[in-house]
C-alpha positions in Angstrom: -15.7 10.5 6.2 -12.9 7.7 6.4 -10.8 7.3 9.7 -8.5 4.7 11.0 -9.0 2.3 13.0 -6.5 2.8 15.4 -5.7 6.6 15.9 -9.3 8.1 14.4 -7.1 10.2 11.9 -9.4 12.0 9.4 -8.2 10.1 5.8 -9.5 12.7 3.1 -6.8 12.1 0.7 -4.0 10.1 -1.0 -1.7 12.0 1.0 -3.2 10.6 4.2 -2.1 7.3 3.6 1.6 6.0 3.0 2.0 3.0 0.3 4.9 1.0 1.6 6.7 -1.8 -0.6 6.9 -4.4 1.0 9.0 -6.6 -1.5 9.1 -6.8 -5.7 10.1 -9.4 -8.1 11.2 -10.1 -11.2 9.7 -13.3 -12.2 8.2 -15.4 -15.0 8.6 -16.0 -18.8 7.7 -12.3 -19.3 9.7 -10.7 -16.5 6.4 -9.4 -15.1 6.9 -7.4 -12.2 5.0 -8.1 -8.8 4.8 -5.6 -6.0 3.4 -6.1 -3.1 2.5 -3.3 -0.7 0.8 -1.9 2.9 -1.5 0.8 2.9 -0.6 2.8 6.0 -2.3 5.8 8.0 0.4 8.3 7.9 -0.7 9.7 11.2 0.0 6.4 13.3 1.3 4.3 11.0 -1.8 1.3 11.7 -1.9 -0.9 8.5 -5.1 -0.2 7.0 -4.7 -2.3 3.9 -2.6 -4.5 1.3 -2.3 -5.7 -2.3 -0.2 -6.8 -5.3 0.4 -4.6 -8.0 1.4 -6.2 -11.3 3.1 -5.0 -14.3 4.7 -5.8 -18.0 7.7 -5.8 -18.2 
C-alpha cells in the first residue's frame, strides 16, 4: 500500500492524487507542446511528484 508522506493518506487510485499544471508551452519548429506538472495527494495537498509531459503538435 502507497501513502504520503506527509498526511499518511491511503493512495489506491488515480483519483487519490491531483495532476496540477504547472505551466505549458508552445515551442519549437514543430510547435511541440511541453507540460509540466505536480503530482499532488488530494487529501493534504503534499507534492508527491513532478514531470514533463510532451506532445506533437
Amino acid at each position: 500500500m502507497v501513502h504520503c508522506p506527509e498526511c499518511e493518506a491511503e493512495i489506491v487510485d488515480s483519483s487519490d492524487v491531483e495532476f496540477v499544471d504547472m505551466e505549458s508551452k508552445m515551442a519549437g519548429l514543430f510547435k511541440s507542446a511541453k507540460r509540466f506538472y505536480v503530482a499532488a495527494c488530494d487529501d493534504c495537498g503534499a507534492a508527491i511528484g513532478t514531470g514533463v509531459a510532451g506532445g506533437g503538435g
